[in-house]
N, CA and C of each residue as an Amber inpcrd file, in Angstrom:
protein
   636
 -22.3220000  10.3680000 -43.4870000 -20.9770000   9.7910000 -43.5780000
 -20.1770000  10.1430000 -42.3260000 -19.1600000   9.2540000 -41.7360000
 -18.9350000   9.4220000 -40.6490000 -17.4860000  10.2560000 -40.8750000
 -17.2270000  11.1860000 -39.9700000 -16.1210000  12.1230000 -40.1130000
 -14.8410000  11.3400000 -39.7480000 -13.9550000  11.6240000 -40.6480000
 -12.4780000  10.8040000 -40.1740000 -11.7230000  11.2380000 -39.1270000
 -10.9310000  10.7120000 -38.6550000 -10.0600000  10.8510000 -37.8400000
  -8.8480000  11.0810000 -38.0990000  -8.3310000  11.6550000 -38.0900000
  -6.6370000  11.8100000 -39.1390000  -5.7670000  11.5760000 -37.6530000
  -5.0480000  10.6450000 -38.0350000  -4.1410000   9.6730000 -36.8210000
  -2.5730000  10.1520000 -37.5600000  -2.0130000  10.1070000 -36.6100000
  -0.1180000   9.8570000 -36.6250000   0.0040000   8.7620000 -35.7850000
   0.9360000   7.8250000 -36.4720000   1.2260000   6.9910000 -35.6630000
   2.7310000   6.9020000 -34.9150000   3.3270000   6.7790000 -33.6960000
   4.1950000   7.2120000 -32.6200000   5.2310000   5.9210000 -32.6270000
   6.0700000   5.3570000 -33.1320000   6.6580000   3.8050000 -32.3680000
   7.9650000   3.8830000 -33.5630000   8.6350000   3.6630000 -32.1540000
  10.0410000   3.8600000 -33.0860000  10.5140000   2.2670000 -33.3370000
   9.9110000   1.0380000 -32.9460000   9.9240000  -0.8500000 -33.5610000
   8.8870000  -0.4120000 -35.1890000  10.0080000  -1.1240000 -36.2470000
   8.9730000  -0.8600000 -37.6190000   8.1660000  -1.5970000 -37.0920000
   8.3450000  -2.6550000 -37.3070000   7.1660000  -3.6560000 -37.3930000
   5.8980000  -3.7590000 -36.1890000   6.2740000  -3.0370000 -35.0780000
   5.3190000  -2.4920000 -34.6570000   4.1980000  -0.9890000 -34.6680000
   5.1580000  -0.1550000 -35.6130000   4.8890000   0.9100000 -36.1040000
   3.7980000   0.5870000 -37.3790000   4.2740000  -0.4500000 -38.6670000
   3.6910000  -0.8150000 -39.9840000   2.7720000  -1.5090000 -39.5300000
   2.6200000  -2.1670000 -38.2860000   1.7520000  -3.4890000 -38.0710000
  -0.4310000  -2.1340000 -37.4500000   0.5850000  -1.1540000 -36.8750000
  -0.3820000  -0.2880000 -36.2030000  -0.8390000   0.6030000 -37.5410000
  -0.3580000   0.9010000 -38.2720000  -0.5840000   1.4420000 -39.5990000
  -1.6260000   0.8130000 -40.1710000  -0.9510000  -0.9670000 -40.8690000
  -1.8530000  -1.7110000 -41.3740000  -3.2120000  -1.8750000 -40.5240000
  -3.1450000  -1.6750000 -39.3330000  -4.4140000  -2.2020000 -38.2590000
  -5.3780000  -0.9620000 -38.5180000  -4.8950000   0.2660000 -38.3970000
  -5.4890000   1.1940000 -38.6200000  -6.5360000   1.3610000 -40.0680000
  -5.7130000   1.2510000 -40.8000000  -6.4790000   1.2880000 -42.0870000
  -7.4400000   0.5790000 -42.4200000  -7.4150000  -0.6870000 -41.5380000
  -8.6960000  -1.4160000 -41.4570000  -9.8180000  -1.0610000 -40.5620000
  -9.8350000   0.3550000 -40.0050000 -10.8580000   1.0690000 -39.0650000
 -11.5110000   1.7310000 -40.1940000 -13.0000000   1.7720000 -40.2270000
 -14.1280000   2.4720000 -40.6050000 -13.8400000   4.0660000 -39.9580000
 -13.6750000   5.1510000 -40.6070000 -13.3150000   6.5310000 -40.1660000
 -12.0390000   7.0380000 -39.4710000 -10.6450000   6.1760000 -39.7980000
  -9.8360000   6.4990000 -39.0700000  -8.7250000   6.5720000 -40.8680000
  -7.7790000   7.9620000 -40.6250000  -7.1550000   7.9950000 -41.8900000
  -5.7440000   8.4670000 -41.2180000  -4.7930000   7.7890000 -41.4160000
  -3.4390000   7.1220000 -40.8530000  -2.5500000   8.7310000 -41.7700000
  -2.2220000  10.2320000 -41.4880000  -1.8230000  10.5770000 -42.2340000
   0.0110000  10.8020000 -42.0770000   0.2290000  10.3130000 -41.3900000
   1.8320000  10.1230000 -40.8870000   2.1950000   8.7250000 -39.6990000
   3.4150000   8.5250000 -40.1150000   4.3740000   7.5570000 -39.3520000
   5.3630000   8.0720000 -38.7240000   5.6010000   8.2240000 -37.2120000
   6.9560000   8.8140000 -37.0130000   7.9970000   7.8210000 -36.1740000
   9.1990000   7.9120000 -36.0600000   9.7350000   6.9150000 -35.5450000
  10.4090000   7.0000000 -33.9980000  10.3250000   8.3290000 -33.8320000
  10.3380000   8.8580000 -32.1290000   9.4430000  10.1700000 -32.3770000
   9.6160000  10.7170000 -30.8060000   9.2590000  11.6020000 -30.5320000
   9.6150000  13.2200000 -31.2490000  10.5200000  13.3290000 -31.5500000
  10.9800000  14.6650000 -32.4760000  10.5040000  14.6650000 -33.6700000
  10.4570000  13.3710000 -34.5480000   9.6890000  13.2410000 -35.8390000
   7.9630000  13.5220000 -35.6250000   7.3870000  12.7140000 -34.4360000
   6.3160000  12.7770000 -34.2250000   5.2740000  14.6610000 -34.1690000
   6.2440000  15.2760000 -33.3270000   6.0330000  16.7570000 -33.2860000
   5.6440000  17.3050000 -34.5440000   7.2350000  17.0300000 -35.4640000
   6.9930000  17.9020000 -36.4590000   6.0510000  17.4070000 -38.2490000
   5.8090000  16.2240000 -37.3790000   4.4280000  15.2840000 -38.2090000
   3.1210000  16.2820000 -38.0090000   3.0650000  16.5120000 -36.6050000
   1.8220000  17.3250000 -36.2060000   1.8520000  18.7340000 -36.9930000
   3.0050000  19.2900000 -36.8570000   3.0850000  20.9100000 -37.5660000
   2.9110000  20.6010000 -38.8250000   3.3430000  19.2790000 -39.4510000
   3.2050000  19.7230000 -40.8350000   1.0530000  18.8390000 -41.3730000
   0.7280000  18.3640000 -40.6830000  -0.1020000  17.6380000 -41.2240000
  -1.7570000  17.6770000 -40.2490000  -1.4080000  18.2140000 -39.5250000
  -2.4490000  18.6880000 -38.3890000  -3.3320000  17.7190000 -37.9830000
  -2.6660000  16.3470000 -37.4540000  -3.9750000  15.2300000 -37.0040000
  -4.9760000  15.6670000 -36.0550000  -5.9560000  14.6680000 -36.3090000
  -6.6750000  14.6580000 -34.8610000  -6.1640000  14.4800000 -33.5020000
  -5.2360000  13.1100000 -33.8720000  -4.9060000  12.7280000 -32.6430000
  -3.5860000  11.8470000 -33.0580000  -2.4440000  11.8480000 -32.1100000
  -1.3890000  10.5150000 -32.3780000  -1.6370000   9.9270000 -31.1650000
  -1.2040000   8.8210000 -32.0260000  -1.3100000   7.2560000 -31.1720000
   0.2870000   7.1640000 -30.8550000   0.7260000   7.5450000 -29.4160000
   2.1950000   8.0790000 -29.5120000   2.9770000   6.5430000 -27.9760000
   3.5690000   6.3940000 -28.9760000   4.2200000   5.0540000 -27.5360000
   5.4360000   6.0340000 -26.6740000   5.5490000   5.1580000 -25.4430000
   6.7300000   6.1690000 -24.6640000   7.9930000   6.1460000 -24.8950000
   8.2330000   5.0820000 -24.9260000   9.6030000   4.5520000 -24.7880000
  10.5660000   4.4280000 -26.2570000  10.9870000   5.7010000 -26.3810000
  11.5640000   5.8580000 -28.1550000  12.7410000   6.8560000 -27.5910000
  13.9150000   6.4800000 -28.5110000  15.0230000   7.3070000 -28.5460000
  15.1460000   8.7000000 -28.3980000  15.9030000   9.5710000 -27.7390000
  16.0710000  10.5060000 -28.4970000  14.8440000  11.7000000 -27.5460000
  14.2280000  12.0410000 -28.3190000  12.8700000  12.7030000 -27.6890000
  11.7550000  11.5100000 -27.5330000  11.7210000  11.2500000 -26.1140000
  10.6730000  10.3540000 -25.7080000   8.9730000  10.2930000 -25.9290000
   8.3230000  10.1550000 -25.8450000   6.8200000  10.0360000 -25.8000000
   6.3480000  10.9620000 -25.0460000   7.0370000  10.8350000 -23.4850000
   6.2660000  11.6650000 -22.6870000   7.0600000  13.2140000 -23.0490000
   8.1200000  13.8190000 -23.6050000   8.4100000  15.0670000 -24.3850000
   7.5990000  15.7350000 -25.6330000   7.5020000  14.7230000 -26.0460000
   6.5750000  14.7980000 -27.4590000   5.4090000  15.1220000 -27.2690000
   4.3260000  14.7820000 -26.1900000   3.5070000  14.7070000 -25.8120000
   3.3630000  16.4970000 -25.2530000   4.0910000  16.4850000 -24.2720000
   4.2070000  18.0870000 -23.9590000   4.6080000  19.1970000 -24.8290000
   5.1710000  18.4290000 -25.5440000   5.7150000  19.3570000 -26.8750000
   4.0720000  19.7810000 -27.6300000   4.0240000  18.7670000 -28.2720000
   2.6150000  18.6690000 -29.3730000   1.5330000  19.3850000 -28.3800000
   0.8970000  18.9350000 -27.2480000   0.1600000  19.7740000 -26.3450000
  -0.1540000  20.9870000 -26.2650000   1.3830000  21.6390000 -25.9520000
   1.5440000  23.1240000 -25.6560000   1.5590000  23.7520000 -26.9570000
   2.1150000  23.1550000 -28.3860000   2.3200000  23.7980000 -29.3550000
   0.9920000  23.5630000 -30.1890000   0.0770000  22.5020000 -29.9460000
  -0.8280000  22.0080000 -31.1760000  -1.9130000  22.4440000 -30.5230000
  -2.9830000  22.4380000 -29.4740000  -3.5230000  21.9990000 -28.4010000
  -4.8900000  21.0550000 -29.4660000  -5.0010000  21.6220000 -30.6620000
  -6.2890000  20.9830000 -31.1550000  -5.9920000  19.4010000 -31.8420000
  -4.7140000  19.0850000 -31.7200000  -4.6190000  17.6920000 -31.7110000
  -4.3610000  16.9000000 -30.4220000  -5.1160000  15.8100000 -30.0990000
  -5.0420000  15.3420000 -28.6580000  -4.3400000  14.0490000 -29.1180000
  -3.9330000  13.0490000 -27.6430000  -2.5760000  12.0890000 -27.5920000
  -3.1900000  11.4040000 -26.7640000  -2.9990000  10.1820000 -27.8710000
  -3.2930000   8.9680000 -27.2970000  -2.1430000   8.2200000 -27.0780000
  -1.8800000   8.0580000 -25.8700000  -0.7340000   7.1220000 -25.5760000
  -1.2220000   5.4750000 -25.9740000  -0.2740000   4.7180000 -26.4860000
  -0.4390000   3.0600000 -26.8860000   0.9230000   2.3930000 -26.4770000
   0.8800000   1.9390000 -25.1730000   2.2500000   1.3970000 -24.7650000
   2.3700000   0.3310000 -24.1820000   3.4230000  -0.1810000 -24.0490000
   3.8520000  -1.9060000 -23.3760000   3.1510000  -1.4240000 -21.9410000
   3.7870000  -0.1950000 -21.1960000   4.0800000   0.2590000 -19.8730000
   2.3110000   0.6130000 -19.1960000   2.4310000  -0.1590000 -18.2280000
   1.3590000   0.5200000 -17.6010000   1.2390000   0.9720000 -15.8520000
   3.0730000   1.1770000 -15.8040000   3.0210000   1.6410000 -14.2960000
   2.6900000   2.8680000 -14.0320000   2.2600000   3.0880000 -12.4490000
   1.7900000   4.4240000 -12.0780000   2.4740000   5.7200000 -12.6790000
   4.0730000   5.3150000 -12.5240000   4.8450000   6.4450000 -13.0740000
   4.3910000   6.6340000 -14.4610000   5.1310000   5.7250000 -15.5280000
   4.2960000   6.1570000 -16.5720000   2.8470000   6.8040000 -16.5870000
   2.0570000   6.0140000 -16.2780000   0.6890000   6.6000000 -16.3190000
   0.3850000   8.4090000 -15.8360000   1.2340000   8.3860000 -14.6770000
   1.2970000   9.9070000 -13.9980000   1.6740000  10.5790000 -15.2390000
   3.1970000  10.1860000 -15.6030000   4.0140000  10.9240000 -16.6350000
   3.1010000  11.6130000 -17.7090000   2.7840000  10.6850000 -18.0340000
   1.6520000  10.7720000 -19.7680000   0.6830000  11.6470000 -19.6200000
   0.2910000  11.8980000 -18.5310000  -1.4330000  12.7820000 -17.9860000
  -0.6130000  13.7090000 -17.7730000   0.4060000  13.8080000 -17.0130000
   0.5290000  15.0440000 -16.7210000   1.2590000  15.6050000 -18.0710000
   1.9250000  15.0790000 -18.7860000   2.1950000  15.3190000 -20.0640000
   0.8660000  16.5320000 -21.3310000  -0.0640000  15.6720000 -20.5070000
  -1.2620000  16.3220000 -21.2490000  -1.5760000  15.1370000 -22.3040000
  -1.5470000  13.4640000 -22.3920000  -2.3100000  13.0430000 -22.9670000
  -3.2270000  12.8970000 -22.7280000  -4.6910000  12.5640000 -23.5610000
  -5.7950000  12.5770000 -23.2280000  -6.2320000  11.2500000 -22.9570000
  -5.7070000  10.2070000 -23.2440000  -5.8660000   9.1720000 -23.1550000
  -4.6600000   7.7810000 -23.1670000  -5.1340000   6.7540000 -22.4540000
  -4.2220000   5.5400000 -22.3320000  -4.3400000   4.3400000 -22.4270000
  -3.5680000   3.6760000 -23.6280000  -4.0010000   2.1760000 -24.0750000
  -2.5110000   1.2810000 -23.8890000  -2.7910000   0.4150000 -23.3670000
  -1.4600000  -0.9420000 -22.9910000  -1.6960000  -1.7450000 -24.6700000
  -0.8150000  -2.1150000 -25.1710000  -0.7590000  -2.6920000 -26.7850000
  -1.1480000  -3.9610000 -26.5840000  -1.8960000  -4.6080000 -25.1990000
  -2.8000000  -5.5420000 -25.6500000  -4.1080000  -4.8470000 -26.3240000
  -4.4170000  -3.6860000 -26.0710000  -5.7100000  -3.5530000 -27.0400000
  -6.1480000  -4.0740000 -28.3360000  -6.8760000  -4.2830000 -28.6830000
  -7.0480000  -4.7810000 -29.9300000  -7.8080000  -4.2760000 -30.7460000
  -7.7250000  -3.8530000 -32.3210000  -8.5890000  -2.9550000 -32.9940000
  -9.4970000  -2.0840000 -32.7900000 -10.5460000  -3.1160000 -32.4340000
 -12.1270000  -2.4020000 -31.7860000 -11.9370000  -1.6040000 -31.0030000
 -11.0260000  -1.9100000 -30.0180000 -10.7590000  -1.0130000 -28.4780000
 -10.0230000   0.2270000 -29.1860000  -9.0310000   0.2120000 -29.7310000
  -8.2300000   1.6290000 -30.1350000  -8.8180000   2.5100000 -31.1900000
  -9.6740000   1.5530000 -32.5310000 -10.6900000   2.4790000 -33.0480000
 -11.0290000   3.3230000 -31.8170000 -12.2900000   2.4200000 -31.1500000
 -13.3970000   3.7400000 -30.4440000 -12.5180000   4.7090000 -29.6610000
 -11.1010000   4.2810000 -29.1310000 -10.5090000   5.0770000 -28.4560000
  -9.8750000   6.3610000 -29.3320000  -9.6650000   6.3900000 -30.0450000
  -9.1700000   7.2190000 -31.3430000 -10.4240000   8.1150000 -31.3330000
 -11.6950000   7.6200000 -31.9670000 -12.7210000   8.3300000 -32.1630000
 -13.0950000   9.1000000 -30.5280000 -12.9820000   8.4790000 -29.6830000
 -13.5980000   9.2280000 -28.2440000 -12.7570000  10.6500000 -28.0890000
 -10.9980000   9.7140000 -27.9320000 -10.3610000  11.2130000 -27.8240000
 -10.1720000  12.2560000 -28.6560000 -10.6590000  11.4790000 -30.2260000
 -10.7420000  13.2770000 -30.8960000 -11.6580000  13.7160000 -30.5740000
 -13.1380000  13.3380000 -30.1070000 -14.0490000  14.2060000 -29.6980000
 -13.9970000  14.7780000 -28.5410000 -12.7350000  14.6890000 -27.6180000
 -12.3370000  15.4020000 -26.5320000 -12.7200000  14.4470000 -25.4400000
 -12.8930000  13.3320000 -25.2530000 -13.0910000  12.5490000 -23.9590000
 -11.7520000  11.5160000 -23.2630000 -11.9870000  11.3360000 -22.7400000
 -10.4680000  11.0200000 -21.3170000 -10.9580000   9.3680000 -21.7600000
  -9.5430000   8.4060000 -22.5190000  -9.9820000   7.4080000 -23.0910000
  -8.4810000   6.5780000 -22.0060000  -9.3660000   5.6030000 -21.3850000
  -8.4000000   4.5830000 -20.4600000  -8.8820000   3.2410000 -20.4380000
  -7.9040000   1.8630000 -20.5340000  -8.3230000   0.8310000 -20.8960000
  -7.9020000   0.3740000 -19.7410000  -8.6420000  -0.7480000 -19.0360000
  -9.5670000  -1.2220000 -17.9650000  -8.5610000  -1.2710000 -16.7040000
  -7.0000000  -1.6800000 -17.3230000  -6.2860000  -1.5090000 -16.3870000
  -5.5180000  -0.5460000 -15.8340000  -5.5390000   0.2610000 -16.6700000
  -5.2150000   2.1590000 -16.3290000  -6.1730000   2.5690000 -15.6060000
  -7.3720000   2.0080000 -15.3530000  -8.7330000   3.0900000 -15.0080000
  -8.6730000   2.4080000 -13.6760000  -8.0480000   1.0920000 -13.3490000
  -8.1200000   0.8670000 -12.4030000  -7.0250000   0.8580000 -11.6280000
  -6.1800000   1.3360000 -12.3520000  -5.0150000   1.8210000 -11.4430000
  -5.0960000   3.5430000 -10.7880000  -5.8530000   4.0530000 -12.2610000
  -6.7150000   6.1280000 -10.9930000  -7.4340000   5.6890000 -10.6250000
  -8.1670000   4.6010000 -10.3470000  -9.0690000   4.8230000  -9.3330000
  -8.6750000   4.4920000  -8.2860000  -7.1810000   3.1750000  -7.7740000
  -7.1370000   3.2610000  -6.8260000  -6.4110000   4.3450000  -6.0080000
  -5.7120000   5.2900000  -7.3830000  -4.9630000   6.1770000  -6.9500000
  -6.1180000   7.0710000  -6.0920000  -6.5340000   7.3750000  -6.4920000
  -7.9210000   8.3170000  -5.9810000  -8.1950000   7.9360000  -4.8090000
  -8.6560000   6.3430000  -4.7570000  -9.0500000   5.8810000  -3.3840000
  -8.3400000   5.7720000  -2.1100000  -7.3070000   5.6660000  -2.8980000
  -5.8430000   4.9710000  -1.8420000  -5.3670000   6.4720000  -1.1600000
  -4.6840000   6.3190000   0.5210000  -4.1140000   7.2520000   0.2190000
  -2.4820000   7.3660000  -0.6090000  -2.1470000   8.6870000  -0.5940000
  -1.2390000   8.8450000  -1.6010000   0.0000000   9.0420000  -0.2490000
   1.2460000   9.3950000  -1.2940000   2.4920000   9.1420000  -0.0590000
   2.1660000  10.1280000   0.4380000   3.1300000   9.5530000   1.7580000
   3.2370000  10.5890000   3.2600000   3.7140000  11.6220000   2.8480000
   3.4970000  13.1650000   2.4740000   4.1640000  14.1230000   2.6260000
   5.6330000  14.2250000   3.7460000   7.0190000  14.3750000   2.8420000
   7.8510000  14.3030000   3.9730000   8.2870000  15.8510000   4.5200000
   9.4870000  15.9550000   4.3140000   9.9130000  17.5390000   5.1600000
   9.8590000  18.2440000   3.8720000   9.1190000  19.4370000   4.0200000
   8.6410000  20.4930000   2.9240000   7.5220000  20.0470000   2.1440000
   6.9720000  19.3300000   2.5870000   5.7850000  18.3970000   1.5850000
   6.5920000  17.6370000   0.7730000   7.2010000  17.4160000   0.7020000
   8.1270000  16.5810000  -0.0730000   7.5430000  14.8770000  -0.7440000
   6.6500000  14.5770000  -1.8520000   6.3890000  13.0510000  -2.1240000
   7.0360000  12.2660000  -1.7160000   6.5390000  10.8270000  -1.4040000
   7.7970000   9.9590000  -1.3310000   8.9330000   9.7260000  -2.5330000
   8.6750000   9.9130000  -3.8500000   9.2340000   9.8290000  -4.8880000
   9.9430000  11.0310000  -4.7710000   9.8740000  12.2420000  -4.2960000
  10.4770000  13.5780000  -4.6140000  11.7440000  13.0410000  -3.7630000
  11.0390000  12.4640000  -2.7270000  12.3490000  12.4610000  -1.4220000
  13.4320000  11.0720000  -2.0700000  13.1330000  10.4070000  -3.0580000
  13.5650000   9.3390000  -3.2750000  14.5130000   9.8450000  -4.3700000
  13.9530000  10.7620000  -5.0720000  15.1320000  11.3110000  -6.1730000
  16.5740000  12.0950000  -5.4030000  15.7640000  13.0960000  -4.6390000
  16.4580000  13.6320000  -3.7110000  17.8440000  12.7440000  -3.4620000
  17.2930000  11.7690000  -2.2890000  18.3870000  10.6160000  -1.9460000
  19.1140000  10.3010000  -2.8700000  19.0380000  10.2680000  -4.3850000
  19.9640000   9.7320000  -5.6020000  20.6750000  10.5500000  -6.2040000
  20.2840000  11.9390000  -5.5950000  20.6720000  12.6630000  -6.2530000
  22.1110000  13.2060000  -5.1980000  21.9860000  13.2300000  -3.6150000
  23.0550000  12.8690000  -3.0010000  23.7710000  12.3510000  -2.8890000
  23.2560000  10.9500000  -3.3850000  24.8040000   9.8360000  -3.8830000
  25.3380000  10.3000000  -5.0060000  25.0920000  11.2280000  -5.3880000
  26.0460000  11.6890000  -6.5250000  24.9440000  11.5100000  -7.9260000
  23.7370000  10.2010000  -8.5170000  23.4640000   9.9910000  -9.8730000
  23.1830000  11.3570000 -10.6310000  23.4290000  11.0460000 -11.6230000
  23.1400000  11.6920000 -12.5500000  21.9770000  11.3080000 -13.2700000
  21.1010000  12.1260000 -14.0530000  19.6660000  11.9180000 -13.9840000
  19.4870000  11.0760000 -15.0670000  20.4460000  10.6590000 -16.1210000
  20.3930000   9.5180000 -16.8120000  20.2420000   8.4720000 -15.6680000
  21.0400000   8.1510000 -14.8540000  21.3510000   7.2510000 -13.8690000
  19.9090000   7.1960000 -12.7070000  19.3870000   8.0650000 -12.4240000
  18.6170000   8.2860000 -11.3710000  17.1380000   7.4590000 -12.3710000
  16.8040000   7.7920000 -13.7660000  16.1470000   7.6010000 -14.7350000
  16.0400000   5.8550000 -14.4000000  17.3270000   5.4760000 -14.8960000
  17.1040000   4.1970000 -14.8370000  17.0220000   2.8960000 -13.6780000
  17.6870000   3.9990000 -12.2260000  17.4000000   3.4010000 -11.3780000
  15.7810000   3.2110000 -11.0580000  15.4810000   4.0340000 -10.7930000
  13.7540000   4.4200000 -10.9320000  12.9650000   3.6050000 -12.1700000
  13.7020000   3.2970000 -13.1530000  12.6570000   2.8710000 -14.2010000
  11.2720000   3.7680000 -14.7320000  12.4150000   5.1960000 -14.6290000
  11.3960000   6.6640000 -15.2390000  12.2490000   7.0800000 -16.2890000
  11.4190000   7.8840000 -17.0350000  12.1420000   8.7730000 -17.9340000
  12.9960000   9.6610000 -17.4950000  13.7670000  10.4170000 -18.4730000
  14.4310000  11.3700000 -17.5880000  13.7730000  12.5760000 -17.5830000
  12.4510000  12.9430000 -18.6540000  11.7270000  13.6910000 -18.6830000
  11.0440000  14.3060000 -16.9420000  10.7950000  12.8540000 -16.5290000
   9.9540000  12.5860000 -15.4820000  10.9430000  13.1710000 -14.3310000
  12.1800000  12.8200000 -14.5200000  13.3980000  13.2160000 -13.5770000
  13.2880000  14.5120000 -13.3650000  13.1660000  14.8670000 -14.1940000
  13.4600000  16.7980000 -14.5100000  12.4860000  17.2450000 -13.6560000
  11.5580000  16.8250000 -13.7770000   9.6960000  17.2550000 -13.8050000
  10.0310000  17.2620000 -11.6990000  10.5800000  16.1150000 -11.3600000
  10.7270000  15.2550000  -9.9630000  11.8270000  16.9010000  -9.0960000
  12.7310000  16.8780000  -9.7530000  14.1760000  17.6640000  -9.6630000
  13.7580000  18.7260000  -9.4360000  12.5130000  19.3880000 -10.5890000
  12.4090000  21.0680000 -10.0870000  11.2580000  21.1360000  -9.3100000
  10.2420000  20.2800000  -9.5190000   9.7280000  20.2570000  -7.8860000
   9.9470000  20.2480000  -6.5700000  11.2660000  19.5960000  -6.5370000
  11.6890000  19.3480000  -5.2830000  12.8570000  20.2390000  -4.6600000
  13.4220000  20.5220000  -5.7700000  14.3140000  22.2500000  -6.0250000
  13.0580000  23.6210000  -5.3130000  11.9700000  23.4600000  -5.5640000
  10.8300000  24.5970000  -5.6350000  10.4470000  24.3980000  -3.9360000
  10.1150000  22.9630000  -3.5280000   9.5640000  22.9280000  -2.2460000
  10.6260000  23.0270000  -0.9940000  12.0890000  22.7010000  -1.5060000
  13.1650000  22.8520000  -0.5770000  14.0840000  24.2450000  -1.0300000
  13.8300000  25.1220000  -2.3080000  14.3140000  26.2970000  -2.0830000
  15.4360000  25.9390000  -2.1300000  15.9090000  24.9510000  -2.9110000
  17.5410000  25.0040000  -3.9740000  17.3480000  25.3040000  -5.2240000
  18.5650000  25.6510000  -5.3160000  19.0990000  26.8880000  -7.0710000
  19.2570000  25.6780000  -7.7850000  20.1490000  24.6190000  -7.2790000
  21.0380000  23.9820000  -8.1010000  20.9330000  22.8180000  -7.2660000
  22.0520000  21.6020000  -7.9670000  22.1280000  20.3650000  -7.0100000
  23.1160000  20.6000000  -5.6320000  24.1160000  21.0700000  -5.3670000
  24.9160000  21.3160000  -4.4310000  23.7710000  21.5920000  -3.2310000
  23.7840000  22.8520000  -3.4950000  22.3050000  23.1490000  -2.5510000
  21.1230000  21.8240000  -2.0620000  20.5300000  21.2780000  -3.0690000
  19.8840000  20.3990000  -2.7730000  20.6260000  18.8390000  -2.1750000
  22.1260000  18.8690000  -2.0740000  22.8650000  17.6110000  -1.0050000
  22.8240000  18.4310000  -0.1510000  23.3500000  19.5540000   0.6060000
  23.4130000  19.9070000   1.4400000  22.0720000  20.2820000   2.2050000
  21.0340000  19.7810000   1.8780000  19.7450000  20.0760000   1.8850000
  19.4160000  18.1630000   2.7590000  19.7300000  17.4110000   2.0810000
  19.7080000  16.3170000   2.4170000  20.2620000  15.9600000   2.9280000
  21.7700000  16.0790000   2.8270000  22.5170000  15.9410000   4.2950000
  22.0970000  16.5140000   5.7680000  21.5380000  17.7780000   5.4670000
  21.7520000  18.4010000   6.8520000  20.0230000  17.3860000   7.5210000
  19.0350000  17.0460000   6.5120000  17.8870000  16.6470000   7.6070000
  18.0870000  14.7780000   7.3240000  19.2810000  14.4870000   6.7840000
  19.0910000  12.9270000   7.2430000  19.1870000  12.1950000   5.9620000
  19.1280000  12.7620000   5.4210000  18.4310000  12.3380000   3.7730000
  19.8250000  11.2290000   3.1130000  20.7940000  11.5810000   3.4680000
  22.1090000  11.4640000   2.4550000  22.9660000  11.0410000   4.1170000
């Protein structure tokens, strides 16, 4: 008999939440034991019910996907995260891995594909659908941005710049079309490689080499 899979499911749209439920239950070894409707519900789905794995989308109120994800990670580690999302840009994609999901599906997948993906990543394997895999690989292949002053990414140096005009990281979030999770993540990296405390420090950091 084949061993189940005990799933949470992640999506704060019902009807895309009930629709992934109903889909589920029609998988041979997959047993649906929670619904959460963001990311903060999703966590404490995991503490109370111990899945294999959630099927966790990003983009939800409140505590996001990619929080939840680091949350459940660091606190669960023996349940792994399958991301299932509209989004399949680099940022996201970065976000989510480095988050610590184990795997990544765009919601064109369809049954067959997210079964085996469910079953792969509870058995611990790195599960990516065709257009994620070919977006690390060109990451891999390609080179990556120019290191600027302090090693600085091009994205580090790009927050930087927004962060001299004054945004605020809600604001910087949506200029970028990132989380603000991702902001934070961007902010103290770039705080770490330029050796600012705070933001003041880091304009005057950008002002003085050009930046602002």
């Amino acid at each position: 008999m084949t061993e189940m899979v005990r799933v949470v499911v992640a999506d704060d749209q019902q009807i895309v939440r009930e629709g992934l439920v109903a889909l589920l239950g029609m998988i041979d070894g997959v047993d649906v034991v929670g619904a959460a409707v963001n990311g903060e519900e999703a966590v404490k789905l995991v503490a109370e019910r111990r899945p294999d794995v959630v099927l966790m989308d990003l983009r939800m109120p409140g505590v996001d996907g990619i929080e939840a994800t680091r949350r459940i990670t660091a606190g669960h580690p023996d349940t792994a995260v399958l991301v299932l999302t509209t989004y399949a840009d680099d940022e996201s994609i970065s976000a989510a891995l480095t988050a610590g999901a184990r795997g990544y599906l765009t919601k064109d997948a369809g049954r067959v594909e997210i079964g085996a993906a469910l079953r792969s990543t509870a058995a611990g394997q790195a599960t990516f659908d065709h257009e994620v895999s070919r977006r690390l690989i060109a990451g891999l292949t390609s080179p990556g941005p120019v290191p600027g002053r302090d090693g600085l990414t091009a994205r580090e140096t790009e927050v930087l710049v927004l962060i001299a005009k004054g945004l605020s990281n809600p604001e910087i979030a949506a200029r970028l079309f990132i989380t603000e999770a991702t902001v934070k993540t961007h902010i103290n990296n770039t705080f770490a490689k330029i050796g600012a405390r705070h933001r003041a420090e880091a304009v005057t950091y950008a002002y003085r080499n050009g930046l602002a």
